[in-house]
N, C-alpha and C positions, 0 to 999 in steps of 0.2 A: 408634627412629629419632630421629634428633638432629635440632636445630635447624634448622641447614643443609640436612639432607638435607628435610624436609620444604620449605622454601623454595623450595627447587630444583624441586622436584617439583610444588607450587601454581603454579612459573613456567613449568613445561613444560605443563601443563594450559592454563593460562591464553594461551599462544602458541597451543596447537592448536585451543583452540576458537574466536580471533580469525583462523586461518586460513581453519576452514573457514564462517567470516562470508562471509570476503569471498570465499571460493569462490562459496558462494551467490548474495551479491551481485550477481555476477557473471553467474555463470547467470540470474538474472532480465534483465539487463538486455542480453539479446542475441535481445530481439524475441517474451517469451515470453508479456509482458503485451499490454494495449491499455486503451485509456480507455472506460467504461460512466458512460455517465451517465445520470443520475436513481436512481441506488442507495445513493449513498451518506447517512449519518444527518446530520442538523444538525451542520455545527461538525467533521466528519470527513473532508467532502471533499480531497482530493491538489489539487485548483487547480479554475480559473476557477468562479465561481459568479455570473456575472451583472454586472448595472451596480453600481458602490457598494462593489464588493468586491475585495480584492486577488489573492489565491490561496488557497492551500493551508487549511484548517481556518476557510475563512470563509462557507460556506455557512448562509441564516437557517432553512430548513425540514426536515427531514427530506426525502428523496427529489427534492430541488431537480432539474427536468429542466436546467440547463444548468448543473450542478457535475456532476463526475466523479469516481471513483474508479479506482484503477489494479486491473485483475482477470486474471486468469488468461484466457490468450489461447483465443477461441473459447465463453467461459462465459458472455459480457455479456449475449448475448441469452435465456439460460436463468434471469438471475436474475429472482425475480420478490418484487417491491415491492407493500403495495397500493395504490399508485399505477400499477400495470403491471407491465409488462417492462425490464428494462436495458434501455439505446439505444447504439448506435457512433454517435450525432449526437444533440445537443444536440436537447432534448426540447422542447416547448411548455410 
């Protein structure tokens, strides 16, 4: 295989697999998530973590009840922390 043809071919790979990104993408974001809060680790939460903090990755504790992470819809309440159970509402 010559030059070209290899290029070609890294380039058609590389198109299809940025397709089906944003297939997925997509698919997630048509109501399949929901927010769980107090599950997420220090520093990992998706947003709000409390007074003092902005969003996203700014959580101080591990398991912070009012940071969130994004979870798979209908799981939040199954996950379990030992701090607890995931919460659909901001935890104490």
């Amino acid at each position: 295989m010559n030059r070209t043809a290899s290029a070609a071919l890294a380039a058609i790979f590389a198109l299809s697999a940025g397709v089906s990104m944003a297939a997925a993408d997509e698919h997630m974001g048509k109501g399949d998530t929901e927010k769980c809060y107090g599950v997420a680790k220090a520093g990992q939460n998706d947003c709000k973590a409390g007074a003092g903090t902005s969003c996203a990755g700014t959580s101080k504790v591990d398991y912070q009840g009012d940071a969130w992470k994004m979870v798979k819809k209908g799981t939040c309440a199954t996950i379990k922390t030992p701090k607890g159970m995931g919460s659909l509402t901001p935890k104490a």
